[in-house]
N, C-alpha and C positions, 0 to 999 in steps of 0.2 A: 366119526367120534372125535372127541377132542381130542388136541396132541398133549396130553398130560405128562404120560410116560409111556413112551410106545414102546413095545417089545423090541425093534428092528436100531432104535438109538440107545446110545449108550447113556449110561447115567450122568458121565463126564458131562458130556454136552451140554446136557439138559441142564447140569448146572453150570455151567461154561456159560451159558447164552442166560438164565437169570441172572448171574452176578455181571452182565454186560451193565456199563452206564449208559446207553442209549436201547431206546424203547425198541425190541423185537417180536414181531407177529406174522402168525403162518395165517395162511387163509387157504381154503378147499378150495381150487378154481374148477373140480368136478362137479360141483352144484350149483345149484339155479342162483341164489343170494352170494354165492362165494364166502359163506360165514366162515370166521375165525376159529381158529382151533387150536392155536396155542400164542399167548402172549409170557412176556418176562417179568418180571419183578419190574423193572423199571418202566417198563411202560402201563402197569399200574398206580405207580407212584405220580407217572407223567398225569394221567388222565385223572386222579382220583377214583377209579372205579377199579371193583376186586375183577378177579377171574369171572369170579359165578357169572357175575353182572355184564361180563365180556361175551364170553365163548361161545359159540352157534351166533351171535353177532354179525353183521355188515360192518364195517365201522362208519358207515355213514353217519352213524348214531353220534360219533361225534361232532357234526359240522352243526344239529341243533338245526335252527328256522333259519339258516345264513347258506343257502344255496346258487346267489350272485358270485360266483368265483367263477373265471374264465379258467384258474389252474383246473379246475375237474374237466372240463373239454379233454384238458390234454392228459390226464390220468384215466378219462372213459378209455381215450382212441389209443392208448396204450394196454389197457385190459383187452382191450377186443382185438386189438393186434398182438397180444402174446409177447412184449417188450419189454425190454426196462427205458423204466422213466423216473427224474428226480423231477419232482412240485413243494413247494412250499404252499400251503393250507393253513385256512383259518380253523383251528379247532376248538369247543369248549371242554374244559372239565366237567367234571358233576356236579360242584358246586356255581356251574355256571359261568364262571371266569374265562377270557378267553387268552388263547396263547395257538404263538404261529407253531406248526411243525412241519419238520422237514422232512417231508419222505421219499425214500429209496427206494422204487419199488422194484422185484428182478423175479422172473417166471422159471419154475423148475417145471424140468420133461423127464416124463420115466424113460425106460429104453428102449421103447417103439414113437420114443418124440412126440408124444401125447402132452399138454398141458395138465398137471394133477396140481399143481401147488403155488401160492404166489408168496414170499418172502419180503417182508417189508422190515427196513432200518426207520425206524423212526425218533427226532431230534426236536428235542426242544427249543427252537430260535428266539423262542421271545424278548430277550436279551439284545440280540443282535440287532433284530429288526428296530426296536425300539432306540440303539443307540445310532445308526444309521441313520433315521427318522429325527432323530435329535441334532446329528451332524448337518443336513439337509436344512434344518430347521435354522441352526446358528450359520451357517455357509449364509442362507438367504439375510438373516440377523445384519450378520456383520456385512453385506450389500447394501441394505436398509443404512446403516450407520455410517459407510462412506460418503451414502448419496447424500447425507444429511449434513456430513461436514461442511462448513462453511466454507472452508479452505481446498483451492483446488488443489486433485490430485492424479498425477497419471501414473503408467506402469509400463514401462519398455521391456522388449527384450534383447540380446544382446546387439542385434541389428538394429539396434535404436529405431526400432519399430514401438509406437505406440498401439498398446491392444484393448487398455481402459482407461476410460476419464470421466470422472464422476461431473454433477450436475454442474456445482462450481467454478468447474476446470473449463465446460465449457459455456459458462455466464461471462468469467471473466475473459477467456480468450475470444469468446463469439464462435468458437467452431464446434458443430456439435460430432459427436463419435457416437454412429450407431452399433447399438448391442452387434459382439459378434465381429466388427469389422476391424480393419488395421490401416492406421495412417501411416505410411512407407517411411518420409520422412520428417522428422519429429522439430528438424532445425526450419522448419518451410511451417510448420506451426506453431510455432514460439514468435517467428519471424522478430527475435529479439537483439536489441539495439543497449549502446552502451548509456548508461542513466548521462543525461543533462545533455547529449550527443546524438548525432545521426547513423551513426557509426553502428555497422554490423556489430553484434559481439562477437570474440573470436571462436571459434567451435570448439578448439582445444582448452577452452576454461569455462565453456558450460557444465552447469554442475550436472546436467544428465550426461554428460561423458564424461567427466570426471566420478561420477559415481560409477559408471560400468565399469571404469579401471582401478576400481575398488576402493576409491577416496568416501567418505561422507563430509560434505562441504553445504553452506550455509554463507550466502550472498544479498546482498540489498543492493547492488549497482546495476541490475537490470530493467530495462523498461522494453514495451511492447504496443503497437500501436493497434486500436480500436475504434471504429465509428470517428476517423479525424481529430481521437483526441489520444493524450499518453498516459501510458497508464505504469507506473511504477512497481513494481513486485519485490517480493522476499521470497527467496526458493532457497530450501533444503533440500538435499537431493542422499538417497543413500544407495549402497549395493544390498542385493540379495542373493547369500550364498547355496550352495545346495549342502549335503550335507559334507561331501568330499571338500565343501572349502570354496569350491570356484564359483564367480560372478556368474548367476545366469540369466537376473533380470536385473531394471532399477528401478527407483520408486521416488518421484519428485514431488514435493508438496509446496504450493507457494500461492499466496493469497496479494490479495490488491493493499497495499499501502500508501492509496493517495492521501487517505487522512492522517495518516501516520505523518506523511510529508507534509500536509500543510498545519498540522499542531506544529510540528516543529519550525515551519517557517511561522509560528505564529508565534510561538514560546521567544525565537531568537526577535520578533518586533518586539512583544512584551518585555524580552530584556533590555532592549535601548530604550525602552520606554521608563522603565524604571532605573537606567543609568540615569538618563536625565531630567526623571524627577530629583533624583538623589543630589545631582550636581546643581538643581534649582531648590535646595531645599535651603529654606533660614537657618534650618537648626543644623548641628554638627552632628553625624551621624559615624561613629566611630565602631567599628566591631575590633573582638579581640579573642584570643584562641584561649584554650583553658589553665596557659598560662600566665595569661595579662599578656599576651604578645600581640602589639596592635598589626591586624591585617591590611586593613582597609579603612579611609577618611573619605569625605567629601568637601570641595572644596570652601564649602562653609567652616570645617574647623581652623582653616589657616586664618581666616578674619575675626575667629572669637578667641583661639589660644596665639595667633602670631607665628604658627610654626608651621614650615612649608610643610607637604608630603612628606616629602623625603627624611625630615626629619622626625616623625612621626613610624613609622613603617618599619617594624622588625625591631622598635621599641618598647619598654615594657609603660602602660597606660601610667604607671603611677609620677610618672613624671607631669602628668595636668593635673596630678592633687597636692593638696596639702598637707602638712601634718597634722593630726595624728593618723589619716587615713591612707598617706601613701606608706606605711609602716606597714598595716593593716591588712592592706587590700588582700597580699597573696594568705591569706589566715580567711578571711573573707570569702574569697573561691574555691580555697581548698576543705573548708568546713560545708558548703552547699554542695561541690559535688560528693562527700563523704556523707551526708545525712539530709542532702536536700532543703532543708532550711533555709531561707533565705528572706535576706532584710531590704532587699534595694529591687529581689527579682518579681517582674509584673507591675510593682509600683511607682509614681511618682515621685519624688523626693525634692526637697529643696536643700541643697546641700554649697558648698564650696569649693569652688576649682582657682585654681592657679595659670598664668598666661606665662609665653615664655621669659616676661619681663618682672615677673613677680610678685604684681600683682594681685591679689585674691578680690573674686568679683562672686555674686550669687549666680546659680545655675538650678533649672528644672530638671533634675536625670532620669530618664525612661529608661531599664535594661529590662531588656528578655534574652531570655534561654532557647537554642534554636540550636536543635539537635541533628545532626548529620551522618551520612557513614563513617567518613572520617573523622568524625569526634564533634564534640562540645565547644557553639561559638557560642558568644555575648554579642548583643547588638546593645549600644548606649545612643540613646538621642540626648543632645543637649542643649538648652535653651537659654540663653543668657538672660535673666532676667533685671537688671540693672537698672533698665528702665521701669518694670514694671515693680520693684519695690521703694523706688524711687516715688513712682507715685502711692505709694499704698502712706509712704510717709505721710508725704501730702494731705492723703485722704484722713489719716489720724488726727490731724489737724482740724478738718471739720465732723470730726466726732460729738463734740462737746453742740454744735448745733443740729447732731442727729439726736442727739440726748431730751432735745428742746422740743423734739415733735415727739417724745416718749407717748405723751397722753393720746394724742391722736391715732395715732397708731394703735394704743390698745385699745379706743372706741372703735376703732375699724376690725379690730380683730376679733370684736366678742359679737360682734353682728353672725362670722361666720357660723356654721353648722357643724364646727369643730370645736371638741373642749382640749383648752391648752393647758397646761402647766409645765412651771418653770421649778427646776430643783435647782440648789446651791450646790456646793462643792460637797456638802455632810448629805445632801440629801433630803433636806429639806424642804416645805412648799416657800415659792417666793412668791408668785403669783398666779390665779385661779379664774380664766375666762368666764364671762355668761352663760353661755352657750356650755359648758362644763360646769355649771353649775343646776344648767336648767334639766339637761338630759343624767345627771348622775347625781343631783340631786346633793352637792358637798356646800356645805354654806364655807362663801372664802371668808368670812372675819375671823373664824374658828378654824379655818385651815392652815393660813398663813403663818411659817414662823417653828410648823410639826413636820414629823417626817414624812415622808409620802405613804409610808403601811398606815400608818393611822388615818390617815384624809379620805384615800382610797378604798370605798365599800367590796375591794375583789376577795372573793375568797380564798384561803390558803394556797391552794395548789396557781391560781391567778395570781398572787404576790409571791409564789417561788419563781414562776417563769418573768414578771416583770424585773425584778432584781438581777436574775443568771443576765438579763439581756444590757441591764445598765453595765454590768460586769463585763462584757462585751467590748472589742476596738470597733469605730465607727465601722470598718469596712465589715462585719463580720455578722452586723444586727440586721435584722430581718424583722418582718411586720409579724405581732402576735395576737392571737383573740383571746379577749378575756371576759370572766362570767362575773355577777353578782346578783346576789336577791333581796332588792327594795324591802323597806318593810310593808308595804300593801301587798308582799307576797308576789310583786309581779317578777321575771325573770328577763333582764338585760344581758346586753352581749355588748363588746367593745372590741375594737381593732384597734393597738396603739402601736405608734413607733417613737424610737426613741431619735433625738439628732442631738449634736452636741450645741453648746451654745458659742457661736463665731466668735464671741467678744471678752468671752472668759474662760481661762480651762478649766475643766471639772466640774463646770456646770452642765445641768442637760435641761432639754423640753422633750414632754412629752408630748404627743397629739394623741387625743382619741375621738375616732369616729365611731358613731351610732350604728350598730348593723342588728339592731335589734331585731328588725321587722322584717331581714333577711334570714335570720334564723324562725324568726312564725314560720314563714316561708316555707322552709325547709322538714319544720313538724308538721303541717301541713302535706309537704308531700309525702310523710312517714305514715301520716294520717288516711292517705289519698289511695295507698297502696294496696292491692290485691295479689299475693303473690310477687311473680313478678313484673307485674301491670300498673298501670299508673295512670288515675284518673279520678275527677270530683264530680264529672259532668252525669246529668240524669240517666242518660245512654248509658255512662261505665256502670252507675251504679245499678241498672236496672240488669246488665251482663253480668256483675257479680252475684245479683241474686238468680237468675240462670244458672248458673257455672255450679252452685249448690244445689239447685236444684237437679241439674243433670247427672252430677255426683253421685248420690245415692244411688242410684238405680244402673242396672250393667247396660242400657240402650246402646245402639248405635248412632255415631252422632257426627251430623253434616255440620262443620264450620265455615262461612261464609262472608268473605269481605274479604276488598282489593290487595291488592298485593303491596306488602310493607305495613300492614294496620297489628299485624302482630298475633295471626291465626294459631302458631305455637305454641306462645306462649299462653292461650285459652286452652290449649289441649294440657299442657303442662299443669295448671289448674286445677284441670276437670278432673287429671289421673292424682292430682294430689290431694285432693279433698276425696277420692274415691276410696271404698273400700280395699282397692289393691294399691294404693299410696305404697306399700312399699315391697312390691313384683315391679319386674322391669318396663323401662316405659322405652321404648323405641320409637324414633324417625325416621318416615321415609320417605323423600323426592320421589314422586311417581314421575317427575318430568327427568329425572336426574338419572335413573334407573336404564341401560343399556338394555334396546326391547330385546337382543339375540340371548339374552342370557336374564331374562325378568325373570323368568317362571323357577330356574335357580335361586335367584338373590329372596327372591316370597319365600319358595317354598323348599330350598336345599337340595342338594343330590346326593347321588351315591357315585362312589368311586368308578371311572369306566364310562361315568354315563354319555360325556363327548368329549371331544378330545380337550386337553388342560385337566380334567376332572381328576385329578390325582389322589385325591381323599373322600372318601363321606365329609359332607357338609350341610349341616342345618341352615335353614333359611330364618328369613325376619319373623315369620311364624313362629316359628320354634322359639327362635329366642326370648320373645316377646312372652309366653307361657306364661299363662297365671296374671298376667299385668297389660300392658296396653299397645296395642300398634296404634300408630299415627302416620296418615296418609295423605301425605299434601299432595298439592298439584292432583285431587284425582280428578279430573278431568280429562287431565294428559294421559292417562294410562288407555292402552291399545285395548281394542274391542275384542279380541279372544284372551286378552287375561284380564278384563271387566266380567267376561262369562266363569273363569277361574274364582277370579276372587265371589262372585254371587256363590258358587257352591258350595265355598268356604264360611261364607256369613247364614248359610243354610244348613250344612251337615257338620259344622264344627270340627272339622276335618281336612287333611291335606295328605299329600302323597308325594315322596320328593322323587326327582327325575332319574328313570333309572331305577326305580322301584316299584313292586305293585301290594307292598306293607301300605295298608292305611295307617296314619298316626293320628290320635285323638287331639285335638287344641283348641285350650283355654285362653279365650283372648276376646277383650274388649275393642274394638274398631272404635276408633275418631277419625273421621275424614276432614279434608281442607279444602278449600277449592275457591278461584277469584274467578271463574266461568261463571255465568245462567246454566246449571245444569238442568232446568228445564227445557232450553232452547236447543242445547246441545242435544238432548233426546230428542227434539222434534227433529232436527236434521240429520238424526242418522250418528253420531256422533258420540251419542253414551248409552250406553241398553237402561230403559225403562223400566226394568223388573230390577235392577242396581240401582237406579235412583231411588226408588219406593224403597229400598230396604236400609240405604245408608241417611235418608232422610226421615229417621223415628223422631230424632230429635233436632230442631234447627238451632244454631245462636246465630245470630247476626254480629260483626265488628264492627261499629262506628268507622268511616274514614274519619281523618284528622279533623276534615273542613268543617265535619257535623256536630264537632265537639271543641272550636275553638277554645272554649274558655279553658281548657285544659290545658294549653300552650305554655303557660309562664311555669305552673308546675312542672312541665316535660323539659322545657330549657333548665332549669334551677337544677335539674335530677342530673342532665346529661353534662354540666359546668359543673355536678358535683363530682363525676365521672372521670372527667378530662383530668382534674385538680386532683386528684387520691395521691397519688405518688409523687406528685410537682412540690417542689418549696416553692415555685413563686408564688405570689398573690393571685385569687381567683377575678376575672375579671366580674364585671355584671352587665346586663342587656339594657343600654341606655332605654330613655322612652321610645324615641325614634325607630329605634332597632328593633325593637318589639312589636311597634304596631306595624313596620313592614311585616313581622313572622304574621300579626292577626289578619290582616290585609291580604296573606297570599293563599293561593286554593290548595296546593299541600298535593299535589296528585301522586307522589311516593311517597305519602303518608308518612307515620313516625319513624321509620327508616331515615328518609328525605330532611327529616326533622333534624336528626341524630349527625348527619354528617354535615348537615348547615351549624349547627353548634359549634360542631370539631371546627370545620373551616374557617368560621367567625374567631376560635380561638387562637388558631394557626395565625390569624392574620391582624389580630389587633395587636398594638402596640404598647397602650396603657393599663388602666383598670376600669375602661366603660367601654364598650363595644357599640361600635354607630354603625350608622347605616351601611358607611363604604366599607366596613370590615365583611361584609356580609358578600354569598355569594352574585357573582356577574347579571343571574336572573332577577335580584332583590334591588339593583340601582334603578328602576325607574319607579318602584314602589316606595321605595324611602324619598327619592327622590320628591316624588307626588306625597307622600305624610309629611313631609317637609314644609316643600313651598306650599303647599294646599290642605292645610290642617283643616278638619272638618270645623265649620263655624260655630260657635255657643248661640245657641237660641235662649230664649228668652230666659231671665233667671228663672222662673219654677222649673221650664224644662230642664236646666242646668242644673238642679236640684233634683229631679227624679232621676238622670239619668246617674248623679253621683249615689244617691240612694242605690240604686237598682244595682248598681256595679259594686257596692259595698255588702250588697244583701248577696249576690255572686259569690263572692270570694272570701264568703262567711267573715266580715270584717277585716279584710286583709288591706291597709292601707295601700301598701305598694302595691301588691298586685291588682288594686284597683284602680291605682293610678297608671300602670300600666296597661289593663286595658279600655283606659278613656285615651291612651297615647299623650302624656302629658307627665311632666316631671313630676317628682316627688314633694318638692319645694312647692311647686303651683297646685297641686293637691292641696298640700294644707293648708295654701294658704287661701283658697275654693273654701274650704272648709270652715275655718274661718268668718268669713265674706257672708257665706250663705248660714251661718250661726247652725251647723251642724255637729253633732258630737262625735269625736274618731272615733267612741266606742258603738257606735248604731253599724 
């Protein structure tokens, strides 16, 4: 009968032994199962099961389907021996969960020494175990983390026995220390020598015995010999106390500082090098501290001011100026370092210095600001220029016969492809280029003489930004694009800069260049665009009407093309023109995806389910509910979760690990893949009931090579890219530079595209981008569109093929002069010659 409340115990007990905090259970050892006959409250609470569900029980009922425990061996051969025995066991709750317990178990004899009863203490360890497991875990961690260090490190103890040395310790010294063992003497592998010397070091100033005698010290004068050559070291070394206080180990960390050594012996050449640039220099190179206190001269200043070193040196600078700046000066420095401002710092100046003789002569002064730990220097260069205004005289002199080639000059000027104008001091036009007359369309009879708003067809917001810019000091204007609308309605764009004019103040010139047909261009590839794809060629557009068509419909859909053509962004697309356009769209690397842990990241687990699993976690399934997976790389995915995902695209269904809930999911598949998964199937390599099911719907990607004529569009897009956040000027893709890009076979596709751009812009200099800006694989192809420009066949030929390349590029002059590989100039002027109209 169960031990509920038995006549023979007192009631104390019985609740003595429920209100225990560890689990207590009697078991009948007079019967065949040994069933339970009385448990406590707490080992209800342990187990989650009531009495009812306990008692007449085995407890084996808790171990579940997990009977791999060697501990049950040794709790049978204790039962059957009539003993006590402690085992720690895997046990489950009733909800399934599992937790270790600790059991006690101790055999009672009646008074003829019969076994009737077994008494078990039973303890919940799962705690323990688990922090144990975690100690275990960071012990090996932090092994992992020493070996990794770069810097060697050993560990003594107080017998200056070494007992560990990580991987480092024994790279750099060449001796290895296997796991487990101990090197005796620690001064026999150091075998270290004093730095620049042969010389033992002394043992009583190693920092590993200086560390055991409780010092922490920090050395660079050591060196150590390896493979015949020296090798220089930095060792820190410290103690390790116990808790009482006293040294019981030490712990040395010291790494190779040969480069450290030879930066330094490089930094001390660099500096004699630039002492004696400094003492070879023409100019006077003066620094002064942030009082005007001169530091330092080169012997250049004694020959332009006359005053030795010495006399210079711990002097205040004002004594090489004149008035009214030697007054000034300290108001001067003490206003820049107070608000930063500054009139003379970064730029050039042409100002007046004073010699020690009193004379006052011209001077170029260069200062910058060169900031230190210990404070604020000035560096001044100074240039005496005496000579060179001397001659500027001179050249004033034949002004009046530069005057005399005025005319020629301006016939030479209006030839260019640039429209010029000249404003006066008010603002006015003073003179109106051909070329600015022909592309902007200003008659100069009627311009000359008005203000520029009026001459100039920009539209308002165009003549606020030209004006702020004349407002502007030379150093400060920057190049601006400007709009206006012809009256035929057509729409022009213009780049102007402003410069002042050399020969009078307050006058300016303007330049404007045409970029008209660089902005077509550009509407063009606004025009060109699918999403976020980018294409005019028959191919892209025969994919866009694909990509709607696949839309509509929930199919599964295989995407196909090489790697870099842009398979994502078709999936991106197809989910956005979809009806679930707005349910989530997820991506996922099948190549990218760790196989030990695939069937998780798909399809999520439950808490428990291996080890790390610390939460319930939904996988890419789940998440993806209602809207789209995308699955690149499937090809790469392992052949038992190619059989997973088939039962998935079958029964709309998944189950996460550690569970046996089916979950219902809603979800569109897009696969990717730059494989033959037909070939792949022949060889064993993709299951053929998965190809047939993710192949309902195919699209094909064009590579780059099949779609050249889309090139100039993708460079314009990727140069619009690069330029978003840049103030500089954007460059543009000479002819040259372009027909290398049509000229080359593209095998990383528009990826490959995208980073030749970047690179081309990284590396040009001006505002055209030529062949050599291009990467190292493009020089013998510019090279050959160069010296070897395809030959012009006969005029008509030379005429269809300008036709054909204009009907391409739906009348895009420049990009069809780009792709004949020929300037823009020689285009029209082709056009021209051959009595063609720009508008066909």
């Amino acid at each position: 009968m169960p031990l509920t409340n038995p006549q023979n115990v007192p009631d104390w007990i019985i609740k003595a032994l429920d209100s225990a905090s560890c689990g207590i259970t009697v078991a009948d050892a007079r019967q065949d199962d040994t069933p339970l006959i009385y448990v406590n409250q707490a080992f209800e609470v342990m187990t989650g099961y009531s009495k009812a569900e306990i008692l007449e029980r085995n407890c084996r009922f808790l171990r579940g389907e997990d009977h791999d425990q060697p501990e049950l061996d040794v709790l049978r051969r204790a039962l059957n021996e009539g003993r006590e025995t402690a085992v720690v066991l895997r046990n489950y709750r009733k909800d399934g969960t599992l937790f270790w317990n600790e059991l006690r178990l101790a055999p009672v004899f009646d008074d003829r020494g019969q076994l009737t009863h077994y008494i078990g203490i039973q303890t919940d360890v799962t705690a323990q175990r688990e922090a144990q497991a975690e100690v275990q875990r960071q012990a090996r961690q932090f092994h992992k983390f020493l070996e990794a260090i770069p810097s060697g490190i050993v560990v003594l103890d107080v017998q200056s026995r070494i007992f560990f040395a990580n991987r480092a310790a024994s790279a750099i010294t060449g001796k290895e220390l296997e796991p487990g063992t101990i090197i005796e003497n620690s001064v026999d592998y150091f075998q270290a020598t004093i730095a620049g010397t042969d010389k033992p070091y002394p043992l009583e100033d190693l920092p590993i015995t200086r560390a055991l005698a409780g010092e922490t010290v920090a050395v660079s004068d050591i060196e150590i010999r390896r493979d015949g050559r020296v090798v220089p070291l930095h060792v820190s070394a410290s103690p390790i106390h116990n808790q009482q206080g006293n040294v019981t180990d030490a712990v040395a960390i010291f790494a190779d500082i040969s480069e450290i050594r030879e930066k330094e012996n490089q930094l001390k050449e660099e500096e004699a090098r630039h002492r004696a640039l400094l003492n070879s220099s023409v100019d006077a190179i003066i620094t002064i501290d942030a009082s005007g206190i001169i530091q330092s001269v080169n012997p250049a200043t004694e020959r332009i001011f006359g005053y030795r070193p010495e006399e210079l040196l711990g002097h205040n600078v004002r004594l090489l100026m004149p008035e009214p700046h030697r007054n000034q000066h300290p108001h001067y420095i003490e206003n820049h370092l107070k608000t930063g401002w500054a009139k003379m710092i970064g730029a050039t100046r042409e100002v007046l210095a004073q010699r020690k003789d009193g004379t006052l002569f011209p001077i170029d002064l260069t200062v910058t600001e060169v900031k230190l730990p210990q404070g604020v220097t000035f560096k001044g260069i100074v240039r005496d220029i005496s000579e060179r205004k001397s001659a500027e005289a001179l050249a004033s002199k034949t002004l009046a016969e530069l005057k005399r080639s005025q005319e020629n000059l301006l016939v030479l000027l209006n030839q260019f492809r640039v429209g010029t104008l000249m404003l006066d001091a008010d603002h006015r036009v003073e003179f109106v280029s051909e070329s600015c007359e022909q592309f902007a369309g200003i008659d100069r009879d009627t311009a000359v003489g008005r203000p520029w708003d009026q001459v100039l067809p920009f539209e308002m917001q165009s003549k606020i930004q030209l004006q702020r810019l004349l407002d502007l000091p030379p150093a400060e204007r920057y190049r601006i694009t400007l709009h206006w609308q012809c009256p035929d309605r057509k729409a022009c764009w213009v780049e102007c800069d402003v410069r002042d004019d050399p020969q009078a103040t307050g006058r300016h010139i303007l330049l404007l260049y045409d970029v008209t047909e660089i902005h077509q261009l550009r509407q063009t590839i606004d025009e060109s665009r699918y999403g976020r794809m980018l294409g005019n060629c028959e191919a892209m557009q025969e994919l866009y009407r694909l990509i709607e068509d696949v839309a509509r419909g929930d199919w599964t859909v295989l995407i196909e093309g090489e790697t870099g053509v842009g398979k994502e962004l078709v999936a991106h697309s197809i989910h956005a023109a979809s009806p679930r356009k707005d349910e989530p769209f997820i991506a996922v690397n099948s190549a990218g995806l760790s196989e030990s842990l695939l069937a998780s990241q798909l399809f999520g687990h439950r808490k428990g389910a291996f080890t790390g699993a610390v939460s319930d976690q939904e996988g890419f399934f789940e998440a993806a509910h209602g809207g789209t997976l995308f699955l690149d790389e499937i090809g790469d995915l392992p052949l038992n979760m190619q059989a997973s995902l088939l039962r998935v695209l079958q029964e709309k269904e998944i189950t996460r690990l550690g569970e046996t809930r089916i979950r219902k999911v809603d979800v569109r598949i897009l696969a990717a893949t730059h494989k033959d998964l037909a070939d792949e199937a022949r060889e064993g390599h993709f299951r053929e009931d998965l190809l047939y099911r993710l192949r309902v719907a195919r699209l094909y990607v064009p590579a780059l090579r099949e779609r050249k004529a889309d090139i100039p569009l993708l460079v314009e897009a990727f140069l619009r890219q690069s330029f978003h956040f840049s103030s500089r000027a954007q460059p543009r893709f000479g002819a040259e530079a372009m027909q290398c890009l049509m000229n080359y076979d593209w095998p990383g596709n528009v990826r490959e595209l995208k980073a030749c751009v970047d690179y081309a812009v990284i590396h040009s200099k001006g505002e055209r981008i030529n062949p050599q800006d291009l990467p190292p694989e493009f020089s013998r192809g510019a090279a050959a569109a160069v010296a070897e420009p395809e030959p012009m066949a006969a005029a008509e030929d030379e005429r269809g093929r300008i036709l054909a390349a204009l009907k391409k590029t739906r009348g895009n002059r420049l990009q069809a002069a780009r792709m004949l590989g020929i300037s823009r100039a020689t285009f029209y002027r082709r056009l021209t010659e051959l009595n063609i109209s720009p508008d066909r």
